[in-house]
TIVO-368399 format. One line per 8 residues: their letters; for each residue x, y, z of C-alpha. Coordinates in nm, 3 decimals, decimal comma. Example, Ala and Ser with C-alpha at 12.3 -4.5 7.8 and 13.67 -1.06 7.14 Angstrom:
<zators>
AS> 1,230:-0,450:0,780 ~ 1,367:-0,106:0,714
</zators>
This chain:
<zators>
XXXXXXXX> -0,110:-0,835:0,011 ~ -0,056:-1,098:0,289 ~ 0,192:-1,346:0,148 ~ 0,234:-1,789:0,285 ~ 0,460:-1,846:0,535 ~ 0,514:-2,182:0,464 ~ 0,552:-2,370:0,087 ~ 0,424:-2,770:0,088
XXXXXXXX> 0,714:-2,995:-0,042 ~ 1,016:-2,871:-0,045 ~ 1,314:-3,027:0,022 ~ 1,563:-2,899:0,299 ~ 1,767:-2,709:0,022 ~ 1,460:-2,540:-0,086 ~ 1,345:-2,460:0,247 ~ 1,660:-2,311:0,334
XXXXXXXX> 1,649:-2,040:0,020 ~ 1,258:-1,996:0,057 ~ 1,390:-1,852:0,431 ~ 1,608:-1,607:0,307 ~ 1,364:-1,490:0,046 ~ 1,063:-1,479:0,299 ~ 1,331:-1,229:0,507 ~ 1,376:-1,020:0,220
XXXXXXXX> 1,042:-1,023:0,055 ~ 0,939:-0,959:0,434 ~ 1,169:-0,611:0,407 ~ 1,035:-0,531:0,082 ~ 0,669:-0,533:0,169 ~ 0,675:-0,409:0,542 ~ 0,566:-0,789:0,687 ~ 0,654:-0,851:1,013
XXXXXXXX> 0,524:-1,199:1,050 ~ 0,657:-1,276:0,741 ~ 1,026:-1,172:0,878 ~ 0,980:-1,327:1,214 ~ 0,888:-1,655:1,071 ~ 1,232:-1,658:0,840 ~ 1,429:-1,592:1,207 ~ 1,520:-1,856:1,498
XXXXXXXX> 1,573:-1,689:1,838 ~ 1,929:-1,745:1,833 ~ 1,959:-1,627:1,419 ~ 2,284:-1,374:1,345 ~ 2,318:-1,180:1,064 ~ 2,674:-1,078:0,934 ~ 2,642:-0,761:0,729 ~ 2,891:-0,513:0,594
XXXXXXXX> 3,148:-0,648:0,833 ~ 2,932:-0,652:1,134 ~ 2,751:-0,945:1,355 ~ 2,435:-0,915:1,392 ~ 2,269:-1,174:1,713 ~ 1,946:-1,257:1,819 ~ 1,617:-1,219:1,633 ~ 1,488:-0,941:1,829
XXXXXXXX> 1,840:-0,734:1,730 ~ 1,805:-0,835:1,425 ~ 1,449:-0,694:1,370 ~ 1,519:-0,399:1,554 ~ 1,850:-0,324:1,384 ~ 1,756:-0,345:1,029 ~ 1,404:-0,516:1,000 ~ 1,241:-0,190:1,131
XXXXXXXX> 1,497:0,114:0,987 ~ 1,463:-0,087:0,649 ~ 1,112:-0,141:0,591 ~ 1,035:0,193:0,641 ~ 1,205:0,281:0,348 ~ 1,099:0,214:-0,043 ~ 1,325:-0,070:-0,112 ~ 1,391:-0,359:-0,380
XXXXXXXX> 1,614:-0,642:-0,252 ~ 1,759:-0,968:-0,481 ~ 1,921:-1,259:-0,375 ~ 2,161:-1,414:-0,587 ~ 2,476:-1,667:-0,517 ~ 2,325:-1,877:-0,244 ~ 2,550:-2,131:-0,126 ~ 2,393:-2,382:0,143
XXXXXXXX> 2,621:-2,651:0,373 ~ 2,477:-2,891:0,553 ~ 2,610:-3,047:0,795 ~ 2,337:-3,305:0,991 ~ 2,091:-3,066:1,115 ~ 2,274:-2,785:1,096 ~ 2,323:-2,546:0,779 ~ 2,522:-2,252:0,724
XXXXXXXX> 2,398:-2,022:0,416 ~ 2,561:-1,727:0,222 ~ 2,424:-1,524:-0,016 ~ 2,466:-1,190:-0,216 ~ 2,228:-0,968:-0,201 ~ 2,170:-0,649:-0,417 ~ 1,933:-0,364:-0,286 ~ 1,839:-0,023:-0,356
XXXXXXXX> 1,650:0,231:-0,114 ~ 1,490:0,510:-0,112 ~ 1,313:0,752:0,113 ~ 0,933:0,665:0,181 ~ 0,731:0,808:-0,150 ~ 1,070:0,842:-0,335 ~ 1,177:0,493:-0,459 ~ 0,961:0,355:-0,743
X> 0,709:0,106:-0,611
</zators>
């Protein structure tokens, strides 16, 4: 199942969360172009106390160890500043993985 890149008529708020879930529905499912499309060039990720920079890092880092896994991610507590046009976003996420054929999907 091949899911839209882009939503019609959302605000800049909206946008901004429907970015962070296309990255983490992108894990979920195994969708590259659905990840790369969530990512700028010059995107960093801060997880579990480490930096993340770059979207190719970022893909290569956990985009690609992730996927391959059976895996369930939810976003909750997303908090969005903007400041002219730039933003700066946290969120919580939950997750669970499991080996490939182990996980229930």
């Amino acid at each position: 199942m091949s899911f839209p890149i882009s939503l019609p008529f959302l605000s800049d708020r909206e946008a901004i969360k429907d970015t962070i879930y296309r990255c983490i529905l992108s894990v979920d499912t195994a969708d590259v172009e659905l990840f790369d499309s969530g990512l700028l060039p010059n995107a960093t990720l801060n997880f579990n106390n480490s930096e993340l920079s770059g979207k190719q890092t970022i893909r290569t880092v956990f985009f690609e160890k992730v996927c391959k896994l059976d895996c369930t991610h939810h976003v909750s507590n997303v908090r969005i500043n903007l400041l002219g046009n730039t933003a700066s976003v946290t969120a919580s996420v939950l997750s669970q993985h499991y080996r490939q054929g182990e996980g229930n999907i």
